[in-house]
Backbone bond lengths (Angstrom), bond angles and torsions (degrees), N, CA, C in turn:
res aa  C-N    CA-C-N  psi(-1)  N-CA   C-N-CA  omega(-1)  CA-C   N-CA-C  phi
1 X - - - 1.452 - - 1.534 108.96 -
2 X 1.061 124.29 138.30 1.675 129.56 159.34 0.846 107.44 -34.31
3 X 1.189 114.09 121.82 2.440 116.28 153.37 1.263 95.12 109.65
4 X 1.589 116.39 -24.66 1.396 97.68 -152.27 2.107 122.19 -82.89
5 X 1.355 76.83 22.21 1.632 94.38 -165.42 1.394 123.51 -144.88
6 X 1.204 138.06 87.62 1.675 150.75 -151.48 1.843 111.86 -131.78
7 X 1.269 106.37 96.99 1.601 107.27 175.70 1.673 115.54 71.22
8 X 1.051 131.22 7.81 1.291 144.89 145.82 1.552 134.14 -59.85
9 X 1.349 112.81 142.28 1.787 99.64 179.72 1.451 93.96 -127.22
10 X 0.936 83.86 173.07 1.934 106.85 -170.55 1.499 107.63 -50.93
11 X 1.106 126.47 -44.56 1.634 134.68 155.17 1.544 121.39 -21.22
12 X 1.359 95.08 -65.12 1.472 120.84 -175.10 1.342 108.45 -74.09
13 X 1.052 129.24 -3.96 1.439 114.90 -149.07 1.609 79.71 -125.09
14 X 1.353 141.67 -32.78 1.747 144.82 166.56 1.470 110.16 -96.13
15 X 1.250 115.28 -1.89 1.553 109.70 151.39 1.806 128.56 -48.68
16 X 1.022 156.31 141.93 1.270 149.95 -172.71 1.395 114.04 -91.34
17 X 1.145 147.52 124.10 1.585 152.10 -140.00 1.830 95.83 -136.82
18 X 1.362 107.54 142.45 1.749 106.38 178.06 1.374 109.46 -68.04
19 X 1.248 122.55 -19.34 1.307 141.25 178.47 2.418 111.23 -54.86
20 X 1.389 79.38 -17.12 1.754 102.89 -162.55 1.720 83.60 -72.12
21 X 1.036 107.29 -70.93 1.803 126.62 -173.18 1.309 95.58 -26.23
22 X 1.416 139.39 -74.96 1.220 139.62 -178.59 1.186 130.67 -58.36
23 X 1.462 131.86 -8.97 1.208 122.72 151.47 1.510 94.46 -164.55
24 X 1.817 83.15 123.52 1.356 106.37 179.53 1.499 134.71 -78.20
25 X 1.462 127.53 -29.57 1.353 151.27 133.76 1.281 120.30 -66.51
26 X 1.209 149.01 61.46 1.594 144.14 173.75 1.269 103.52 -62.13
27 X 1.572 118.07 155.45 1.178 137.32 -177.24 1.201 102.02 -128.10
28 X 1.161 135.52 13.77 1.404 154.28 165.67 1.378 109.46 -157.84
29 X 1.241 123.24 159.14 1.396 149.10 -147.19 1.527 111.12 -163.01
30 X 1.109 149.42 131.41 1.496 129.11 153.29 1.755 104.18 -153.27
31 X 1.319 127.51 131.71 1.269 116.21 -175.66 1.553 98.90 -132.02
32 X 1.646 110.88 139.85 1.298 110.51 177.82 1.737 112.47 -137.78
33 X 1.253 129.46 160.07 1.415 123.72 -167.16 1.617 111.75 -157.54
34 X 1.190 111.46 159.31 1.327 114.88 -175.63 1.901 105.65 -162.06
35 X 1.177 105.03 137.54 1.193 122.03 159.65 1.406 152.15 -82.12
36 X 1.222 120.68 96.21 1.283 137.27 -146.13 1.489 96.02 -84.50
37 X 1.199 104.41 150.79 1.746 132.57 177.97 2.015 99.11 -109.29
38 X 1.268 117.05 58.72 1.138 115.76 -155.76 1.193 120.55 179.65
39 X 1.511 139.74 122.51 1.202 118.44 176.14 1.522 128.64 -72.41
40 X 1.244 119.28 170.91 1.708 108.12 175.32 1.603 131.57 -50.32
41 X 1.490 96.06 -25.42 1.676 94.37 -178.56 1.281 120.58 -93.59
42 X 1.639 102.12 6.58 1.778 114.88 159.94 1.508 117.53 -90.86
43 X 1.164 104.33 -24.53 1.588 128.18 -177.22 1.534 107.82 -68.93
44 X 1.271 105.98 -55.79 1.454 123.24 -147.88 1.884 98.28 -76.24
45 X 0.903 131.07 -51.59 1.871 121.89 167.19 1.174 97.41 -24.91
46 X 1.786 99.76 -83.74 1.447 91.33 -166.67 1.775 143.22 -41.13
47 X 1.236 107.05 -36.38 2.119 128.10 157.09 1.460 85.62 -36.95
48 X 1.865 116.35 -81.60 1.462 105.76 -152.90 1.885 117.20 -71.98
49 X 1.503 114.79 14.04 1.506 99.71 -171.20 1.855 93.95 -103.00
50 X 1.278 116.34 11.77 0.857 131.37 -178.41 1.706 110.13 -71.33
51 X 1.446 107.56 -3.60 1.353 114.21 168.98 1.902 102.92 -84.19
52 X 1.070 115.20 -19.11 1.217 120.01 168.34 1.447 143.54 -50.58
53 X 1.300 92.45 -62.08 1.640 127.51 -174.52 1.457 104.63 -142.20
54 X 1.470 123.52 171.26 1.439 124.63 177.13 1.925 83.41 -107.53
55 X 0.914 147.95 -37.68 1.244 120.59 -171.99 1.898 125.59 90.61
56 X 1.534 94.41 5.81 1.555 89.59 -166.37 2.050 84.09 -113.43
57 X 1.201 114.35 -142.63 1.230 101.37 170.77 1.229 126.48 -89.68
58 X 1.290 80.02 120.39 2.280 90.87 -170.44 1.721 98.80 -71.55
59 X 1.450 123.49 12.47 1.572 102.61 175.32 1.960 94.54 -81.20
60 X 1.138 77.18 -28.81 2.249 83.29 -179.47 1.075 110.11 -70.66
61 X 1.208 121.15 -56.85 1.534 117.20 -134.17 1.558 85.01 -120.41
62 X 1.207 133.51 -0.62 2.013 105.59 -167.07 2.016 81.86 -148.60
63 X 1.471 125.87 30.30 1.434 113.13 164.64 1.493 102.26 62.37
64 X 1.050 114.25 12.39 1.864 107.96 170.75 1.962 120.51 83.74
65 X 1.813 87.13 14.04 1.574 98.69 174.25 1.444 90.76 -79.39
66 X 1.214 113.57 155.14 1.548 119.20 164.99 1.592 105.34 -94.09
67 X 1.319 94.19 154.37 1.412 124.77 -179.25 1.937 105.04 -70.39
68 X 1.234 117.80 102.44 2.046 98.42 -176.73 1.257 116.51 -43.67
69 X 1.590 105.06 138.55 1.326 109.36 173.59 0.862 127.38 -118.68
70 X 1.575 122.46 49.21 1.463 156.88 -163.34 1.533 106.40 -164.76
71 X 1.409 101.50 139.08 1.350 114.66 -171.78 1.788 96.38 -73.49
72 X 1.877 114.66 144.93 0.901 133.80 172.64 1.590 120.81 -99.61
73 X 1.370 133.25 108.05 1.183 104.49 173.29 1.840 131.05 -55.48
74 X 1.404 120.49 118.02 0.928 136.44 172.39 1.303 136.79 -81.48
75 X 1.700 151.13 126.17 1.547 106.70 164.79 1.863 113.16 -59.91
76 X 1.384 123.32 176.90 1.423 106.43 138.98 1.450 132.98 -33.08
77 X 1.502 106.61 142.99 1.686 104.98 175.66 1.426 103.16 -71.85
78 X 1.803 107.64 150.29 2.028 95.98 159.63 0.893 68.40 -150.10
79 X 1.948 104.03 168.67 1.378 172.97 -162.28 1.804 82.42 -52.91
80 X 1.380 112.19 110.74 1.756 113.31 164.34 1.316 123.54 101.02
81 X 1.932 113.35 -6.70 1.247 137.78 170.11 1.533 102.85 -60.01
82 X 1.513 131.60 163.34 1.253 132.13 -173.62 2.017 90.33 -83.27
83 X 1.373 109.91 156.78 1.566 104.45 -173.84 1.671 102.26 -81.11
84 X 1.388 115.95 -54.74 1.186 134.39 -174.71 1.836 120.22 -144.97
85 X 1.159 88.50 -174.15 1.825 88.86 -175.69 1.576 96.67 -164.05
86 X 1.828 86.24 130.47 2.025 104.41 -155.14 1.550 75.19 -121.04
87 X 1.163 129.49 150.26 1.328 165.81 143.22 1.494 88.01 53.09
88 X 1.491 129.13 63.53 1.138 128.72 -162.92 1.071 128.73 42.21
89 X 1.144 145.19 31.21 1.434 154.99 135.11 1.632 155.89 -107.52
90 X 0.994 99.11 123.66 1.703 105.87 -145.85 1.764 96.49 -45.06
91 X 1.238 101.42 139.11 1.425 105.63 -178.93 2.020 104.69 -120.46
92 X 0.759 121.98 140.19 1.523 128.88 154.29 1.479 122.69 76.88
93 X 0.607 151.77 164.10 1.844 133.49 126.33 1.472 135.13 -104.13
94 X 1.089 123.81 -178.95 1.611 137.87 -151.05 1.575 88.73 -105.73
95 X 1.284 108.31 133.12 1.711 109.80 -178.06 1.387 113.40 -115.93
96 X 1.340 106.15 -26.45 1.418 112.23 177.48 1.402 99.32 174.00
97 X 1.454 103.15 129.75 1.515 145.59 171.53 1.408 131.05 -122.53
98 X 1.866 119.52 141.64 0.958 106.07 -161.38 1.905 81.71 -148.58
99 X 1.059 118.15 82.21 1.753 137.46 -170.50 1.403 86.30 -27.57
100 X 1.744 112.69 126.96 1.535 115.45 155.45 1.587 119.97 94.98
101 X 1.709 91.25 -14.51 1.583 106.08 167.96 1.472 122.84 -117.67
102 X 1.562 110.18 -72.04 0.902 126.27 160.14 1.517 154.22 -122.66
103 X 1.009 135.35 174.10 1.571 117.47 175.66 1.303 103.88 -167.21
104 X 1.689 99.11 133.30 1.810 114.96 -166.10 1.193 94.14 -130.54
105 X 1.783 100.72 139.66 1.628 115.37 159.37 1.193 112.04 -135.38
106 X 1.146 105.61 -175.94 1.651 130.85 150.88 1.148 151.98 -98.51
107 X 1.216 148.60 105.37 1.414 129.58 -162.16 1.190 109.92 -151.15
108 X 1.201 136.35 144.10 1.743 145.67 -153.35 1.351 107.39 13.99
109 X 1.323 136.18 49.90 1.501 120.83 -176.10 1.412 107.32 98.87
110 X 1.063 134.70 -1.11 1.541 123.03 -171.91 1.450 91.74 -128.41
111 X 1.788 89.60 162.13 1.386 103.10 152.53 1.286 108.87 -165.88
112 X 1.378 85.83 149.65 1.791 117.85 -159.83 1.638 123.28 -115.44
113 X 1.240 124.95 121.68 1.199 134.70 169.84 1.112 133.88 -82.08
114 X 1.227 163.85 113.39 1.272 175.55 77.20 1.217 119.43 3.65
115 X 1.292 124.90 107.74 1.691 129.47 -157.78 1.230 102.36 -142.05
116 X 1.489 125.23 126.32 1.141 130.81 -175.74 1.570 102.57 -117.93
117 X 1.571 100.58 120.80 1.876 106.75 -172.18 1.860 102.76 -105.10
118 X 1.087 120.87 113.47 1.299 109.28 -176.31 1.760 113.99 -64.50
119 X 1.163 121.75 163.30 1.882 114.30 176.58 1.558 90.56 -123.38
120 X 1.951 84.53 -164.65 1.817 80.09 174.43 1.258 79.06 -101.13
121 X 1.798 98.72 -173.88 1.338 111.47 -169.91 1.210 130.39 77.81
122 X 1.115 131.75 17.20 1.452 129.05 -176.55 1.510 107.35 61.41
123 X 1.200 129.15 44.48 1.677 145.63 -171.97 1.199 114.63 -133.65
124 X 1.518 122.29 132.06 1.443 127.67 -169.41 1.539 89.07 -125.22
125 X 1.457 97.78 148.48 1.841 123.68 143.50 1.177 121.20 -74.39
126 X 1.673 142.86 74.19 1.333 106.59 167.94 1.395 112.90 -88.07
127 X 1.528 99.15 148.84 1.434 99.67 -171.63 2.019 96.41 -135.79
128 X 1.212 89.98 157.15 1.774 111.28 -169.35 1.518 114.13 -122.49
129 X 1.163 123.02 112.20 1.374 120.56 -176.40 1.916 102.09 -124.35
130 X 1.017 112.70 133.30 1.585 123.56 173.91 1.664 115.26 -141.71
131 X 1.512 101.51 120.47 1.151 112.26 158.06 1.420 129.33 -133.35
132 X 0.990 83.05 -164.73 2.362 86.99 -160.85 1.959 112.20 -168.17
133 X 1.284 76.97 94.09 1.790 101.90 -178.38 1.713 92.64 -42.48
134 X 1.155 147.00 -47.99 1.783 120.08 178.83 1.216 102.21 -137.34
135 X 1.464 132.44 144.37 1.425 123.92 154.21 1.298 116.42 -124.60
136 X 1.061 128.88 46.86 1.369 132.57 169.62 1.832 123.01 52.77
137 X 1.345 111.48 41.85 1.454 116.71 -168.38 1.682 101.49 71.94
138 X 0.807 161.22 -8.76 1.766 166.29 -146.28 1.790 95.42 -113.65
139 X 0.975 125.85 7.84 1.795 110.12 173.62 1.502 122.29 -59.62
140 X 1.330 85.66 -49.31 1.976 92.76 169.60 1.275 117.35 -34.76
141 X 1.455 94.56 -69.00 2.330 95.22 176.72 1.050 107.02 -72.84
142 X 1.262 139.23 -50.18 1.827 121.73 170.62 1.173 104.32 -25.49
143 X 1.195 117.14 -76.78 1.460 125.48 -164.04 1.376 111.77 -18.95
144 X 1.848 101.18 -68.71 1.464 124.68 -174.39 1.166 110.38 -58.48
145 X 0.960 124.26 -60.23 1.694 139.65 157.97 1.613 117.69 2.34
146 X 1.687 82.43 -67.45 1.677 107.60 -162.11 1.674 95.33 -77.14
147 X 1.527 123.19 -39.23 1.095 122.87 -171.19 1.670 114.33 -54.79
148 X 1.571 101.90 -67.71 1.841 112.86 169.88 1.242 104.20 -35.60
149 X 1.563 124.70 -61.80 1.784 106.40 -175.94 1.369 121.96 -80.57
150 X 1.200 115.20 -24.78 1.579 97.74 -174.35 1.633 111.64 -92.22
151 X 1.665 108.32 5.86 1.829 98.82 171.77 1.460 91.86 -102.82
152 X 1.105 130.19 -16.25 1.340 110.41 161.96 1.903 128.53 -90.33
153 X 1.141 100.00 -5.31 1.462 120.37 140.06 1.472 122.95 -19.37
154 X 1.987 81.16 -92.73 1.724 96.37 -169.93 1.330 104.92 -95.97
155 X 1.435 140.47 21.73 1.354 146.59 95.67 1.690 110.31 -12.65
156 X 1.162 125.62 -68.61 0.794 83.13 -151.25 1.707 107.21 -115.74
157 X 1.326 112.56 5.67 1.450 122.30 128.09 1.546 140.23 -5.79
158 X 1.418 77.99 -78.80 2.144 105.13 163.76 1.369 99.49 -63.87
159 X 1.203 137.75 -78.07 1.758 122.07 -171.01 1.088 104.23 -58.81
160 X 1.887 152.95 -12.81 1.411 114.78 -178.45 2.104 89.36 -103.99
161 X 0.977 131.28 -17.54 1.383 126.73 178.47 1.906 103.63 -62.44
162 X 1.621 90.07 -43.07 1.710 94.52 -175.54 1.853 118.56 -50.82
163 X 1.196 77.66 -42.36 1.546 92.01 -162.88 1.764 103.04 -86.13
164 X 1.015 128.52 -11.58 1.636 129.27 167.32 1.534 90.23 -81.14
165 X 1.569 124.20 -61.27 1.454 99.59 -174.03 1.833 126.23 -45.99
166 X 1.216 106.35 -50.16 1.068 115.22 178.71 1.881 106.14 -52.92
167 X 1.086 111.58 -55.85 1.816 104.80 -175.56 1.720 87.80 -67.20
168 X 0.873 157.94 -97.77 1.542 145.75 175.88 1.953 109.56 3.41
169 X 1.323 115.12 -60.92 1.314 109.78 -173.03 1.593 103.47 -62.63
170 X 1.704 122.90 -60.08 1.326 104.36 -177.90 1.248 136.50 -76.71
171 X 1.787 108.84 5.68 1.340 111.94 172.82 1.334 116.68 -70.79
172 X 1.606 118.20 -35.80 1.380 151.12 152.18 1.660 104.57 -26.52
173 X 1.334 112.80 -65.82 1.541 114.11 -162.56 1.435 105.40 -67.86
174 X 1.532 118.94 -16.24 1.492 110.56 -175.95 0.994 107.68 -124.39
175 X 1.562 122.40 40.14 1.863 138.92 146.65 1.022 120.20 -79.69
């Protein structure tokens, strides 16, 4: 299907996601990925502050509040926490989490994975998988839908993880 595939390789895309467990027949599918300049434990805040803000464009989805672009202290996410919060309102919940790897929710019918693959180099995979056991003939625009926000998502994920590593690395060089 169109959309249903953004920065992913063939690997990733038949890899198994926690997101699988919850619906076993999908009627939608969509997997998206991005490559981080960063290791996972720079990466990984940002995935869980995602209970915060959705992170894609808040002129859509959050009334034109911005998404923080500063790390929040958080506890860890667990299993029953709200997932996120769209135009001030708690959206979804967290279905299963595993701190530093991954983190799965739910939200209007979907559910979405967040998988953090470490590389060498101080370089992460995050990768995004969402599916949705029925959508009522509507997969096509989901698809598209899901594609526009969630690559501008982990867009913009990767530039605020990037850029903490980097102020982290040269704070480092002049210790």
């Amino acid at each position: 299907m169109i959309g249903d595939r953004w920065g992913v390789t063939a690997g990733e895309i038949a890899r198994s996601y926690p997101c699988d467990d919850f619906v076993t027949s999908p009627a939608l599918q969509a997997w998206r990925g991005v490559h981080v300049a960063a290791p996972a434990d720079a990466v990984w805040p940002w995935v869980a502050q995602v209970r915060l803000a959705p992170y894609s464009y808040d002129w859509i989805d959050n009334l034109g509040r911005h998404s923080p672009r500063e790390l929040v202290t958080l506890p860890e996410p667990r299993v029953g926490d709200r997932f996120t919060a769209v135009r001030g309102r708690e959206l979804g919940r967290i279905v299963s989490v595993a701190p530093g790897t991954q983190l799965t929710g739910t939200i209007m019918g979907a559910f979405m994975s967040y998988v953090l693959v470490p590389q060498d180099h101080d370089t992460t995979r995050l990768l995004l998988k969402a599916v949705m056991q029925s959508c009522h003939g509507a997969a096509f625009a989901l698809s598209i839908g899901d594609l526009i926000m969630a690559r501008r998502q982990l867009l913009n994920w990767k530039n605020l993880a990037e850029r903490d590593h980097r102020r982290a690395t040269a704070q480092d060089q002049w210790t």
